[in-house]
N, C-alpha and C positions, 0 to 999 in steps of 0.2 A: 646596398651596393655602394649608395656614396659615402657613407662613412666606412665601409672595407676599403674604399681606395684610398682617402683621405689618412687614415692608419697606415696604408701600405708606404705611401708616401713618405706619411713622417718616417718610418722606419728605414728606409732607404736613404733616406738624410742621414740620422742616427746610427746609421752603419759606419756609413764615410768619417762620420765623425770619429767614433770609436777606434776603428780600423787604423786613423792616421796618429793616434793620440800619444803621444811618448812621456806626457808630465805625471807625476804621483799623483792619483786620486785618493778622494778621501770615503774611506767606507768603514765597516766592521770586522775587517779580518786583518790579520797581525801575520808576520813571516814568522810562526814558528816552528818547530818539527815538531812531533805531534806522535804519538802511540801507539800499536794497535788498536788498543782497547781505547783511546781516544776516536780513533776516528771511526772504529763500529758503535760508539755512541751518539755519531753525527748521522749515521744512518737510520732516521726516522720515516717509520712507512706507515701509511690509513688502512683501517681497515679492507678500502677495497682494493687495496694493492695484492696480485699474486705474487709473493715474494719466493722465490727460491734462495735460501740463505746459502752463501759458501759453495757457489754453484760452479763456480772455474777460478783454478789457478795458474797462475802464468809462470812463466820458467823462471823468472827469477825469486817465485815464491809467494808474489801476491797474491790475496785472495778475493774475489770481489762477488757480491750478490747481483742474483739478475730479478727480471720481471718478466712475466707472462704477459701481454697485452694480444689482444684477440688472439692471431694463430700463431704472432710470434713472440720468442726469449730474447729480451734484451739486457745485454750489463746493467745493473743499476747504480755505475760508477764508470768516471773517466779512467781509460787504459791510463797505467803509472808504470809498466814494464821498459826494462833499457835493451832488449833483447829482441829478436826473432825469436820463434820455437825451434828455430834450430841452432840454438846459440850466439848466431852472429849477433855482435854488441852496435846498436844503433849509437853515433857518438853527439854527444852535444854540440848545441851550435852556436860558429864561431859569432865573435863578434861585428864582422863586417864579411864581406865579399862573399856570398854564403852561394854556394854551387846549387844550379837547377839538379845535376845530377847524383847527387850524395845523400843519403838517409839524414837527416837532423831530427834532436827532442831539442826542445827546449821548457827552462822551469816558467809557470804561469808565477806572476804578480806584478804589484805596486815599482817596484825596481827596476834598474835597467840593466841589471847582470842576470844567467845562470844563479853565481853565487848567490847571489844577495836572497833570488825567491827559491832556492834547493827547499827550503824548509814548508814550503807551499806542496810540495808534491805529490804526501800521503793523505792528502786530503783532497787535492783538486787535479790530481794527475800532471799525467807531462802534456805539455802542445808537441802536436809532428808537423813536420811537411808534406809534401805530396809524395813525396818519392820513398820515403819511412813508412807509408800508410800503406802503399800499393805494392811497392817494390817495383811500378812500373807499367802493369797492365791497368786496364782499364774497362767497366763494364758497366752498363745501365740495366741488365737482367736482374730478373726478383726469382732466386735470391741471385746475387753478382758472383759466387764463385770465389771471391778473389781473396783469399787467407791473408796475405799481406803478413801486415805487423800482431795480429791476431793470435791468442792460442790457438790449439789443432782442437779441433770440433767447433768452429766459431770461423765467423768472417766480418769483413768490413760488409757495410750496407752500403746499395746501391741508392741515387734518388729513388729508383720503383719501390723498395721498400721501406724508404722513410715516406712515400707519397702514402704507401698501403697504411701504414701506422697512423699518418694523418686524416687519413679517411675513415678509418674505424673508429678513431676516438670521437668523431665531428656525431655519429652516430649513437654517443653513447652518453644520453645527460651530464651523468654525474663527472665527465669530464669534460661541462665545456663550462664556461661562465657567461654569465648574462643571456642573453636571446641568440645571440650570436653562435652559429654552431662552429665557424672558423676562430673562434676563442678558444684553444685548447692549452696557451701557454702557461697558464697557472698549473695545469695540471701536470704537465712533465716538469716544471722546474721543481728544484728542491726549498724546502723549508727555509734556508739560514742561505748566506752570502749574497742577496742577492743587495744591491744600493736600491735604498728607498726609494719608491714613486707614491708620492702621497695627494697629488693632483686628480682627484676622485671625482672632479665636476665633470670632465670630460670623456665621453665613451670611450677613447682611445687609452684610457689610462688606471680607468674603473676596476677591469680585472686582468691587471698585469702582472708578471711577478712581485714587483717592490712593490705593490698594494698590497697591506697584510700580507706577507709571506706564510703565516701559521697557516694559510690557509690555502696553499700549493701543496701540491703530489700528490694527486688523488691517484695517480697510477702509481707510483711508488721508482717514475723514472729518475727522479733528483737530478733532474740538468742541474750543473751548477757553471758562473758565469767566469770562466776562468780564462777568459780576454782572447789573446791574440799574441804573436812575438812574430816579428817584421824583419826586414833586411837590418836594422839598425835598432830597432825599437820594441818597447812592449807597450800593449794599449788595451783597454775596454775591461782592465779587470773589475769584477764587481757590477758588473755592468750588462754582457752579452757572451751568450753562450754560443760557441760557434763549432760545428762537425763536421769533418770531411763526411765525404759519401766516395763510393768506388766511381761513380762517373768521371769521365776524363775533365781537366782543368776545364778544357772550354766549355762543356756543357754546364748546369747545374749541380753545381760539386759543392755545394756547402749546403747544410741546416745554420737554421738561428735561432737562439730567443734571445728578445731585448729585455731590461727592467722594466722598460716601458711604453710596450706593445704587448698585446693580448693572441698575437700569432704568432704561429711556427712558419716564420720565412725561409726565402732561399735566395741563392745568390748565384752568380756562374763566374767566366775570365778571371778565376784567383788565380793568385800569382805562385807556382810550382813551391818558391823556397819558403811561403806564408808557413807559421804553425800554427794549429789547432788543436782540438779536445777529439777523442778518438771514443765512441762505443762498440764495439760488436755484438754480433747479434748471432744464434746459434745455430748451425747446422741444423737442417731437417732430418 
């Protein structure tokens, strides 16, 4: 229990950090544009991943594999769609005054334009804001209901069901690390992008994603850490993977993983115009 707090801790710090961050970080990924066939080669999965390859495409063509994990199908890639399913075009966002009320994507990286990180996108998807993800309602039922930005036969996750997903895995060895069954962050992040944590003497840091990375996805989720984009600013790339959930801003509306924390955290009071990394999860 004291070193779960003491981790929750650091991580709470390490949030604010990231979240406010706007300077270039230095890691191992480059803004390039990148291929199909490139980026189904970055899609590495262990054997005890359920993979469903080529499982949903989105309207505007993508195609992204999921995962089976206990009773539910998750993407095993961040949404990169500029669309609704019903065509409407979600517009990029602008570079200041950014409306609580208006759909925004904006491109993940190193940068502080769209421009500059467009080339990040087929691989790490777009970030949304609150209002792109939901279209507006809001739900904390399992499943939420709530289609949003989502293809059709898919929805955004509510916390209940990223809580269930955390719950299953905490019960499932071969996805947690160390003694710890609340250590399940190696096993959703993916293989590659994550910024080293090489601080090994410390529990809090032993089995976190940037510790060997070879040695993440045992579910075949591949969170990858594709930051944050702010009123003004982009931050945490390389760093911290961060999810809306269908619950309203003020409840518990985000997931996390840090480089260097060994949980799957959460957060609440995000701020409507924030973007973030988008998964859905599949219709029953």
């Amino acid at each position: 229990m004291k070193r779960t707090l003491i981790c929750g801790m650091a991580l709470t710090i390490l949030m604010a950090l990231l979240l406010t961050s706007c300077h270039k970080e230095t890691n191992n990924n480059s803004n390039t544009e990148n291929s199909s066939d490139d980026h189904y080669a970055n899609q590495q999965y262990p054997p005890t991943a359920q993979v469903i390859r080529k499982a949903v495409t989105d309207i505007d063509g993508n195609i992204y594999d999921a995962v089976q994990i206990g009773d539910q199908v998750w993407m095993a890639e961040n949404l990169r769609t500029t669309r609704y399913a019903d065509g409407t075009e979600i517009p990029l966002s602008p570079e200041f005054n950014w409306s609580m009320t208006l759909p925004y994507r904006s491109a993940p990286g190193n940068n502080q334009s769209n421009e500059e990180n467009m080339g990040n996108v087929a691989r790490w998807g777009y970030l949304y804001n609150w209002r792109a993800v939901t279209k507006g309602p809001s739900n904390e039922e399992n499943p939420s209901g709530i289609q949003g930005i989502c293809p059709d036969g898919w929805h955004v996750p509510s916390g209940a069901e990223w809580d269930e997903l955390y719950s299953y895995l905490r019960t499932q060895p071969e996805y947690i690390s160390g003694n710890d069954s609340f250590n399940v962050a190696k096993s959703l992040a993916a293989t590659w992008g994550w910024r080293t944590s090489v601080d090994d003497t410390t529990e809090c840091d032993i089995n976190t994603p940037g510790n060997d990375p070879s040695s993440n996805n045992a579910t075949g989720f591949s969170a990858l850490p594709a930051g944050n984009a702010g009123l003004d600013s982009f931050g945490g790339f390389g760093g911290i993977a961060i999810f809306w959930t269908a619950g309203h801003y003020k409840d518990k509306s985000i997931r996390m993983l840090f480089y260097n924390s060994a949980i799957l955290g959460s957060h609440w009071n995000q701020p409507e115009q924030a973007c973030y990394s988008v998964r859905c999860v599949r219709d029953e």
